[in-house]
N, C-alpha and C positions, 0 to 999 in steps of 0.2 A: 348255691342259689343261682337260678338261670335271673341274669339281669342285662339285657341287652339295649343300651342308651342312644343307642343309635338307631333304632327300629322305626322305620316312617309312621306307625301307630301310637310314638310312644304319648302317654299319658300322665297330665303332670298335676295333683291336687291342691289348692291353694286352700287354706285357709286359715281367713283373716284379711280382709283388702284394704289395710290401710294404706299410707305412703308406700309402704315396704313390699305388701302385697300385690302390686299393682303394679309397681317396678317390677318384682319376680315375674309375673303375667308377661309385660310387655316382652322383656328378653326370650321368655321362655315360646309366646308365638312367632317372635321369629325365629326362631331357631328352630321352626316346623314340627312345635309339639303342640300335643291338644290339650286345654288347660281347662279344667274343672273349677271354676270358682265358687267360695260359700262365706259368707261372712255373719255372726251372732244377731248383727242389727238389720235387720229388714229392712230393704233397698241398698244396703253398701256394695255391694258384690256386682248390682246393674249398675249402679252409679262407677266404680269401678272398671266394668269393661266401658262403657262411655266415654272414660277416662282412657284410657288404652288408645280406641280406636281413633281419640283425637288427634292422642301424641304421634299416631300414624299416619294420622292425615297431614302434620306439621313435616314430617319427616318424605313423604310425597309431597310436599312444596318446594322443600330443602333440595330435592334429587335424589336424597341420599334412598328411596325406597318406591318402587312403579308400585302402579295403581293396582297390578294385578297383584303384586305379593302383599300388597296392602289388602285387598278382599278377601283374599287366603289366610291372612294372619288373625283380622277380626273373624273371619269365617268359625278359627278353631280356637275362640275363647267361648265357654259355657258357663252359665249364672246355673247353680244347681242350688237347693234347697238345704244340703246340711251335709255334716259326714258321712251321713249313710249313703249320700249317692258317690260316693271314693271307690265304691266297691272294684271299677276297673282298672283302676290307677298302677300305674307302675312306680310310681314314688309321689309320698305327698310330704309338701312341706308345711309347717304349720309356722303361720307369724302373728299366733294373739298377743295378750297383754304377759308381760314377764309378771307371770306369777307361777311359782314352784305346780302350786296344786291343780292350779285350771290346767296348764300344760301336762301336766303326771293322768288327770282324768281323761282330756279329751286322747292321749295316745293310747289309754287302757280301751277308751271306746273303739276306736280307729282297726284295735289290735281284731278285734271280730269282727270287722266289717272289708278289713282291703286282704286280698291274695297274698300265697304264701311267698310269693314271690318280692313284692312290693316292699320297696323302701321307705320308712318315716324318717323324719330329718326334721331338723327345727332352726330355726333363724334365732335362734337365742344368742343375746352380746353381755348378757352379765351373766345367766347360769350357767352351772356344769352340766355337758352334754351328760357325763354321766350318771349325775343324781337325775336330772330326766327321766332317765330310761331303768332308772332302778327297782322300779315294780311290774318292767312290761313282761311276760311271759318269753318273749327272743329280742332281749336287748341288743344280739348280734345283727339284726338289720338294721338298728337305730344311729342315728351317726347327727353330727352337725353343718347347717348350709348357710355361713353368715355372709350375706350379704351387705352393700353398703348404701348408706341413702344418699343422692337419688340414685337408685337401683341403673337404669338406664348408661347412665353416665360414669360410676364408678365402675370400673372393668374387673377388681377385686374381688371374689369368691373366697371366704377362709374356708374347708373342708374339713372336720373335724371327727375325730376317732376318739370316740365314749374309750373305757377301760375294755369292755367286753363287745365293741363292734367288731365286726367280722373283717380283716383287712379287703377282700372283694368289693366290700360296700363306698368304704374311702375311693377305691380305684374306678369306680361305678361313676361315684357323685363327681370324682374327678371330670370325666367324660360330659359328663349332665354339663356342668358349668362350662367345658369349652364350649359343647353344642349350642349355650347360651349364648356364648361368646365373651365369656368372662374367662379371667386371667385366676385360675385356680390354686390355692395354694393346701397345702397339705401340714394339717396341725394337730398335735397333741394335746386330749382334754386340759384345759387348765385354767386359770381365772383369767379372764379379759384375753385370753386365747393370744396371736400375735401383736395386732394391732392396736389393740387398747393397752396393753402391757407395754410397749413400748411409746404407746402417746403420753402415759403417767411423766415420762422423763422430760416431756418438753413443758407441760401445762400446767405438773403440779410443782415440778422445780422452780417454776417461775413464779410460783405463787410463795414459795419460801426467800424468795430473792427479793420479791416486795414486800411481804413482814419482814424482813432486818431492816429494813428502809436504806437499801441499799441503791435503789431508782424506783422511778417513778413506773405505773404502767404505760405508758407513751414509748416512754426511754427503753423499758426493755422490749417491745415490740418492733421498737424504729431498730437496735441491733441486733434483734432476732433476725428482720427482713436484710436490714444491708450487712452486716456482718457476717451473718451465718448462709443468707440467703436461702430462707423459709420465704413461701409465698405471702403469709399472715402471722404476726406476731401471736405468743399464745395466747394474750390476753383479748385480742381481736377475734381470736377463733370462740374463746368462750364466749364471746361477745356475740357470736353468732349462733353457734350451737345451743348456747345457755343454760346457766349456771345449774340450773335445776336437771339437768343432762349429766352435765361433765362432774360435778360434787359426788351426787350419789353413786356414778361409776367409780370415782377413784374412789371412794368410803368401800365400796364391797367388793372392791380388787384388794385394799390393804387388807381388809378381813377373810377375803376367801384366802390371802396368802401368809393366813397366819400374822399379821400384824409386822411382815417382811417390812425391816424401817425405806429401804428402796422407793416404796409406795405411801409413805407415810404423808398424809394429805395436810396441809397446812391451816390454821388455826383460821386465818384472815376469809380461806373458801367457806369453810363453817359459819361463819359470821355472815356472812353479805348472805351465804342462802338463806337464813334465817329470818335475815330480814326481809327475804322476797326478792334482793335486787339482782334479778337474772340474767339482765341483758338486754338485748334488743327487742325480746318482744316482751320486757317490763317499761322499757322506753329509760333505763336506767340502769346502770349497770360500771364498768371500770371508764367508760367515759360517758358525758353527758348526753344530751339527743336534745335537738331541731328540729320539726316537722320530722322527725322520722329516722333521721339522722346523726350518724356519731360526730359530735363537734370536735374537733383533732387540736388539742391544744397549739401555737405556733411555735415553732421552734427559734429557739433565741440567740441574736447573731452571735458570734464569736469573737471574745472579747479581742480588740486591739491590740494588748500587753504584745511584750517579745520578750523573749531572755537576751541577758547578754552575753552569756556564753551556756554551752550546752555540756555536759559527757554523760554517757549510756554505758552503764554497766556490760563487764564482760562476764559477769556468772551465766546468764545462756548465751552460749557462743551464736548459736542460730538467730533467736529473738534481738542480740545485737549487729548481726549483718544486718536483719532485714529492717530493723529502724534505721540504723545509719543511712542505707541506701536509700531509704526515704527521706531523711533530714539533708543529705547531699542535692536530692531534689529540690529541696524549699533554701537553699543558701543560709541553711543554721551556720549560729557561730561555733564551731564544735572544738572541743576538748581534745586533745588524745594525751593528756597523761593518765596514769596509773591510777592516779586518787583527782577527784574534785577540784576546781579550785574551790576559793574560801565561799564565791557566790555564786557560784556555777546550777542552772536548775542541773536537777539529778533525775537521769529517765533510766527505770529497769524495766525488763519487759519478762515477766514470772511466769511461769504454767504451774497452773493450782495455789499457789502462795500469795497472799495478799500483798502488799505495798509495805504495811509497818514489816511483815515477818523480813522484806528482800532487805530494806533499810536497818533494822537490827541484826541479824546475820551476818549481813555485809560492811556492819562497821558505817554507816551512810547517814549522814543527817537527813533527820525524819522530814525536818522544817521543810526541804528543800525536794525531797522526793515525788516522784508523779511514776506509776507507772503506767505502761501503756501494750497493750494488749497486739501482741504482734503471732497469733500464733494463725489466725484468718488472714486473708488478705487485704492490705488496708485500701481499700479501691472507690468505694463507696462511702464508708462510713470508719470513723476510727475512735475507743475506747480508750478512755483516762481511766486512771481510781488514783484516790489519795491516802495514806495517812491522815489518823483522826487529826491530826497535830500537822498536817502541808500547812504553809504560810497560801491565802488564798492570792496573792500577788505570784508565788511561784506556779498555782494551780494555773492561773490565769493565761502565763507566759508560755506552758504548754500547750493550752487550747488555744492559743492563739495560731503558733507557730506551724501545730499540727495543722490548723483548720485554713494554714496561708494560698493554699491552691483550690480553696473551694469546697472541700470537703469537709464534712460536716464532721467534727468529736462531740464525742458524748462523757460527758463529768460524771461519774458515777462514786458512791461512798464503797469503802475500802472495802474487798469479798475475794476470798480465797474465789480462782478461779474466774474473775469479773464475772461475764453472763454468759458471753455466746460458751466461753472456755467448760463452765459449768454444767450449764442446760444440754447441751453435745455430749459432751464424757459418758452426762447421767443416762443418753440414748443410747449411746455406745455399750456403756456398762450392761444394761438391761439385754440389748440386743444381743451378747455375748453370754447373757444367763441364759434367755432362751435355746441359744444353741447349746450351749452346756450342757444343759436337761434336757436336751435331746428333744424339745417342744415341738422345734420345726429345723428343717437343713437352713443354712446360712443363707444361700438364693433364695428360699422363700420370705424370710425374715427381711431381709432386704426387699423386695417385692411387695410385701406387706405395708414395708411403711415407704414405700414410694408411691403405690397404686391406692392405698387405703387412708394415709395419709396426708398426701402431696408434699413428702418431704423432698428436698431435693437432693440428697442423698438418702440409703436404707443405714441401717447402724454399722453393721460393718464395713462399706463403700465410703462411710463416714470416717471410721475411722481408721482407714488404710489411706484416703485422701489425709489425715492430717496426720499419721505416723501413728501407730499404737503404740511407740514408748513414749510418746508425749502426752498422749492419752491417759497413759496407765500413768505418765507424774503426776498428770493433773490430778487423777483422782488419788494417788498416795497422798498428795499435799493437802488436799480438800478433810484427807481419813485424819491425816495428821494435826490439823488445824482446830476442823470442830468435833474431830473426837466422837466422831457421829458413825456408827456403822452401815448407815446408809451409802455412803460415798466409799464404800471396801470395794474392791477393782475384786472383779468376779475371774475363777481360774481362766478361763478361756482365753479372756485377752489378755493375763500375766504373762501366759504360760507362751502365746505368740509375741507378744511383744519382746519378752527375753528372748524368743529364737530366730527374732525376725524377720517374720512371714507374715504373711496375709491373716486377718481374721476370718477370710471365708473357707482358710486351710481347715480341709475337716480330718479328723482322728481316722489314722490308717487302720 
């Protein structure tokens, strides 16, 4: 296939000018191609370049773009009448409505109308590139170009390889998306492709962590942000995106993967979509609204209480340096014998095992136990859980002590894992499937959910910052606990974790 992405003539088909549309447009004129626009509804496609040509005029206020590349860019956007005018196109992307059949008809049309040369490509983020392409006469030109909304601004390009695309064409659309000026990544057909497969671990975990009513949505957003150090907690994110978005994606990622329990979407999402309550643009949603507004529950001071004496478990040697050196900080009255005294609070600090498991194992009065989540840095924000059976006077005396320099702890009910320990693992696990299965290389994967999701780590960056055999306990303990094969630590990070190396180490 002669496909040359760099040709100062090249020709790019758009259609469909929604949000998405419009985004591809704008990158795609600067990036000195000429862009055929069409859209179903008469007048989108002019409304459309309008749109465009504003964001360029914003962008020539900004500095960031002269007047002249600005007349050159609107110059070579084109409102054209339908697909039949694609005919000179050297790749057309298509971004209508996700439906199997209108996308299968309009590339069957497209297929007699553009050069043998020319690339079809689809912006599709729930279907298979290659049930797409499975009735086109040369599926081998067909391939995937998922973009991200706002087009402009996310720099992320997924590139996607159908079963029977042509490898040239991946390498092609590679090129297309620098020219764009996107940050391209290269991925194997598969359900929710990189980025949605591994957004599941942050948004639907956390949705199984408030059905046990194990916190509040406030509470796991406030330690998602300072704990983990996410930009937006997941529950604010759905709050933004909304529910009626993020539901129906995770429902046909679990089903496109088989009913993989990884993905298994939580009961409580079900509910609220049902009832409508989507979020911010229902004006109702995991928090209340104000003129417009999410009303942010206050956060409640820290109790007074102290202990009077303190000892920290030595079953994780690590998680007791790094409390100690913290309780050293705050003048605790600390312990060092071997066992408790008679009224000593009792702090463990577990990866993957809950508080009753550390305190039955270890022989520890339940009444007396708190643990506390040391496998993050506690700098911002710091993580309790209790036993169902803690005395709330010994809970008390922990949150107090910890919260004595200002820092704010969070009371959470007992959970293999706490949150951030959980929600992380389950990114980590997922991220390490997708390399597995050879989906995408580890830099892309990691790429993915930094560019596509503004994580601030990718899964495996993630989890070589917090050790992968601590990883891979969490999630043994998590397997062990709820007996749920969901939380099974995938080969990839076993298999690095026992040899310890990197998770971006890839198979010689």
């Amino acid at each position: 296939m002669q496909f040359d992405p760099k040709r100062s003539d090249f020709t790019l088909g758009i259609i469909g000018t929604g949000a998405m549309g419009r985004g591809i447009a704008q990158v795609a004129t600067t990036g000195g191609m000429r862009v055929l626009m069409t859209d179903a509804r008469a007048g989108a496609a002019a409304e459309a370049k309008a749109f465009v040509a504003k964001m360029l005029e914003r962008a020539v206020e900004k500095g960031s773009l002269t007047k002249e590349a600005h007349a050159a860019a609107v110059g070579r956007l084109e409102v054209v009448d339908g697909p039949a005018a694609m005919a000179p196109c050297h790749l057309v992307i298509e971004v209508i409505v996700e439906d199997l059949a209108a996308k299968q008809a309009l590339f069957a049309q497209l297929e007699g109308i553009v050069g043998e040369g020319c690339i079809l490509a689809t912006n599709t983020s729930s279907l298979a590139v290659t049930t797409i392409a499975a009735k086109l006469k040369r599926p081998e030109r067909f391939a995937g170009m998922h973009f991200f909304n706002p087009v402009p601004l996310m720099k992320l390009v997924e590139v996607i390889d159908g079963v029977r695309t042509a490898p040239e064409v991946g390498d092609a659309l590679m090129e297309v998306g620098r020219r764009m000026g996107r940050e391209p990544v290269r991925v194997k057909d598969a359900p929710g492709f990189i980025v949605n497969q591994v957004g599941r671990g942050f948004g639907v975990e956390a949705a199984h962590i408030a059905a046990e009513g194990i916190a509040s949505f406030v509470d796991i957003d406030r330690i998602m942000r300072d704990v983990a150090g996410f930009r937006m907690g997941p529950f604010e994110l759905m709050e933004l995106t909304g529910l009626d978005v993020s539901q129906p994606a995770s429902v046909a990622i679990y089903e496109q993967c088989y009913h993989e329990p990884r993905y298994r979407p939580a009961q409580l999402m079900r509910s609220r979509y049902d009832a409508g309550i989507f979020g911010r643009k229902t004006n109702k949603g995991f928090y209340d609204y104000a003129d417009g507004k999410a009303v942010v529950p206050a956060e409640a001071s820290a109790p007074s209480a102290r202990p009077k004496s303190v000892w920290v478990s030595h079953a994780e040697p690590d998680g007791h340096a790094a409390l100690m050196a913290l309780l050293k900080t705050l003048n605790a009255p600390l312990e060092s014998g071997a066992i408790p005294s008679v009224h000593a609070l009792i702090l463990v600090t577990p990866y993957g095992d809950d508080a009753t498991a550390c305190a039955v194992e270890q022989g520890l009065d339940a009444k007396r136990t708190v643990a506390v989540d040391t496998l993050f840095p506690m700098v911002k924000r710091r993580t309790i859980m209790t036993t169902p059976v803690t005395d709330p006077a010994y809970r008390d005396a922990a949150q107090g002590l910890l919260a004595s320099d200002g820092v704010p702890v969070t009371a959470i009910k007992d959970s293999p894992g706490f949150i951030a320990q959980r929600i992380v693992a389950m990114i980590v696990n997922i991220g390490c499937y997708l390399a597995q299965s050879r989906t995408a290389a580890p830099p892309d994967i990691d790429k993915g959910a930094t560019l596509g999701l503004n994580y601030p780590h990718g899964p495996m960056a993630f989890g070589d910052l917090l050790g992968p055999a601590k990883v891979l306990r969490v999630l043994d303990n998590m397997m062990k606990l709820y007996a749920d094969p969901r939380y099974r630590p995938n080969l990839w990070l076993t298999r690095r974790a026992r040899l310890g190396v990197s998770l971006l180490t890839p198979d010689n």
